[in-house]
N, C-alpha and C positions, 0 to 999 in steps of 0.2 A: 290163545290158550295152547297149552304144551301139545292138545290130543288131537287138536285141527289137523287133518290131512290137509298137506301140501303137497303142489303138482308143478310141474316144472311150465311156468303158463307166460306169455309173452306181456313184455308192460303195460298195452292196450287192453288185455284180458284179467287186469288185477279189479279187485273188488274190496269191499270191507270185510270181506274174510279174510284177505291176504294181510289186511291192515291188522285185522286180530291176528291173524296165526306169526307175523312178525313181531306182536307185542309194540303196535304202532299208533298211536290214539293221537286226536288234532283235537289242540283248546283257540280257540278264538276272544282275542284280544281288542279290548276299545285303543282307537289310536295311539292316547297317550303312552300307553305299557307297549304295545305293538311297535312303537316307532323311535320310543325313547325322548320326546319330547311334546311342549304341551302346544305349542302352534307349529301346525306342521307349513314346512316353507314355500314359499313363492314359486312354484313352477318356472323354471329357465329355458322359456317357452318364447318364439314370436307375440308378441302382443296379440297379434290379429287372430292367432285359434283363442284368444278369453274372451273375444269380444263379437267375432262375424261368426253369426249364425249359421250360414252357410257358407258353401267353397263359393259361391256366386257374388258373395258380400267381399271377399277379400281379397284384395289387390297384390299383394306378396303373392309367387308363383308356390312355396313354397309351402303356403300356410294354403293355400288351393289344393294343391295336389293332396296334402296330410289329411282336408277336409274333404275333401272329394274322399280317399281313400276310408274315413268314417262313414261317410255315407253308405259306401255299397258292403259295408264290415253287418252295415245294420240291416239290409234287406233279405227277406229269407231265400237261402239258398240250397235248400234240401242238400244232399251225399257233399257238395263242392263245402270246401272248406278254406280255399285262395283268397276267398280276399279278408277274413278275420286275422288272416298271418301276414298278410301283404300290407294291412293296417297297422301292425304289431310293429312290422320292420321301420316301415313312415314314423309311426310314434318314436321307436327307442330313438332311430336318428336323427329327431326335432328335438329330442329332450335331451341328446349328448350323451344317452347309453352307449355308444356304437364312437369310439374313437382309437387309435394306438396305442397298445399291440391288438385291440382288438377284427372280431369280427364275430358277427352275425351268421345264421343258416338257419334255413328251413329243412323240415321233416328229416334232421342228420339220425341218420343208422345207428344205433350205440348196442354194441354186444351186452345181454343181461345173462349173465352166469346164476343160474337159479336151479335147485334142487340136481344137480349136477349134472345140467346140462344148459348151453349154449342159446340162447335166444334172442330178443332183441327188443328196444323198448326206441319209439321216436318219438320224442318231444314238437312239439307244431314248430316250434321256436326256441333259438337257444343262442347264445351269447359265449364265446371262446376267448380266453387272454391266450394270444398266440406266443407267446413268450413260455411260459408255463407248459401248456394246452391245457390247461382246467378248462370244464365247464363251467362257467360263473352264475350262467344264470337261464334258467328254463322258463318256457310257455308252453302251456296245455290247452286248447280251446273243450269248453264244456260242451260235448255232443249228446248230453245224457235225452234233451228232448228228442231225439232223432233216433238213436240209436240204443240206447237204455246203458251207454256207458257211466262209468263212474270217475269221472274226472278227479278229485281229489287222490285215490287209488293210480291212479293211472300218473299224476305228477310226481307223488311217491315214488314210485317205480321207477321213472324215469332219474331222479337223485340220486337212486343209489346205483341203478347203472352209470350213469355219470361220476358217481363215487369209484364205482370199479374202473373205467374207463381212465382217472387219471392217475389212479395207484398204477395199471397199466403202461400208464406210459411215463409214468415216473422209471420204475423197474427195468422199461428196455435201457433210458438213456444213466441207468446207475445213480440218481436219486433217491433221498428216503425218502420212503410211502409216508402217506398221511395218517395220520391217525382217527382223527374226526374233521367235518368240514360240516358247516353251516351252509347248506345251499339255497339259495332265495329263488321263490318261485313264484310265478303268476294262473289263475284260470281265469279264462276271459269269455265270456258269453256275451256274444256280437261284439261290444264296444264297453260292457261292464266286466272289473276287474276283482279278482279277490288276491290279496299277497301274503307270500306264505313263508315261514321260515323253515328248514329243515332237515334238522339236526341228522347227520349221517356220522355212525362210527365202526373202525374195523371189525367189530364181536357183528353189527347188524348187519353189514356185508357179506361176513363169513358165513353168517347163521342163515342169510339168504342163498347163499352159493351152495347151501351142503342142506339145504332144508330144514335146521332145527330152528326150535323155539329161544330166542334170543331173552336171557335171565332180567338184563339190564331195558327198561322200559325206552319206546321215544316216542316224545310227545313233540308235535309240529304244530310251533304257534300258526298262527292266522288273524286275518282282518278284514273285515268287508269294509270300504267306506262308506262313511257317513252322509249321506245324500237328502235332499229334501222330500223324496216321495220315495222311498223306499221298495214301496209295494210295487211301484211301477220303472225298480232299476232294470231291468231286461226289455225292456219296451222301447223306455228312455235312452238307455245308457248316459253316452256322451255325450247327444245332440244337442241338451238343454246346457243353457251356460253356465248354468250354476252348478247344475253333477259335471261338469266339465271341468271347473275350477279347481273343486272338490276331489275329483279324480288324480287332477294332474296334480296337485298339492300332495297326493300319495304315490304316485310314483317319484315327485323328486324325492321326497323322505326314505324314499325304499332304494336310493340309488346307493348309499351310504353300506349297504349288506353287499353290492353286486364287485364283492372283491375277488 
């Protein structure tokens, strides 16, 4: 809303008032409309994570180490947040996120230009075409049981600081700026994922940089997958082979946005 006081507050510190006072509202999508098609595809995945239960079960070093790295993603680990991101890395690089020009980083520093001043917003996880330097693709891990964050708020933030960041470095090397960018995003709680599309454009940047109320609306789709116990996806996550499947059938579908 236009009369929401706005403070000049760090990406970590956004909330659903900052999502109202930017005129920023999330609709959530069943797969089909979320992914743009009606069977989502075949995970391009070792065999051995659809099938071993455990790292113990699988003979590939590799589908070992990615399952070991699920396992400790899923054990509570009060303030430490290493290994939900250490898991995150293990995935994109099984699933073929993670190839030339790119690269991968944890907790990267990204300047957040907000109410006109300077601050800084880190994403858990984040995906760079080194060619470009866009940001192509962010991770948020959900801290809200711990610390009464608001994740969804918080991935927000972190897109359109990634939005500023590469009008930024368009501008040093004498490229034109972007105009709008679709940025894909992930919140991951232990080993359960939600994926997110969302929509950044110049007027929402500006209107973050300088504090006002942005005329033009954004809405940021969303999607939870579709799992067999639902009620127990944060418990479960990954471990079970079926939300495993299920899971991984949604991240290759969401590879297709991580342009």
């Amino acid at each position: 809303m236009a009369n929401i006081i706005r403070s000049a507050k760090h990406g970590n510190e956004w909330t659903s008032n900052e999502l109202e006072a930017y005129n920023i509202s999330i609709a959530f999508q069943d797969a089909q409309t979320f992914f743009g098609e009606a069977d989502l595809p075949a995970p391009s995945i070792h065999q051995e994570i659809l099938t071993a239960a455990t790292a113990d079960d699988a003979i590939d070093d590799a589908s070992y180490n990615l399952l070991a790295q699920l396992d400790l993603a899923m054990m509570p680990s009060g303030p430490e947040e290493s290994a939900v991101n250490d898991f995150v890395v293990a995935l994109f690089h099984s699933l073929g996120y993670v190839h030339r020009p790119r690269a991968i980083r944890t907790r990267k520093q990204l300047r957040f230009f907000i109410c006109g001043k300077v601050n800084d917003a880190k994403p858990d996880v984040c995906i760079i075409d080194r060619d470009t330097n866009d940001i192509i693709l962010l991770v948020q891990e959900d801290k809200r049981f711990g610390r009464g964050a608001d994740a969804h708020a918080q991935l927000i933030a972190e897109a359109i600081a990634a939005f500023q960041y590469s009008n930024g470095r368009r501008r040093a090397v004498g490229l034109d700026e972007l105009d709008s960018k679709v940025i894909p995003g992930v919140i991951i709680i232990g080993t359960s994922p939600s994926f997110f599309k969302i929509p950044v454009t110049r007027e929402l940047a500006r209107c973050v940089e300088s504090g006002q109320f942005p005329h033009t609306p954004t809405i940021v789709t969303g999607h939870v997958p579709d799992i067999p116990h639902p009620k127990r996806r944060f418990s479960e996550g990954m471990r079970l082979l079926d939300n495993r499947r299920a899971i991984l059938q949604c991240y290759e579908a969401f590879k297709k946005f991580v342009i």
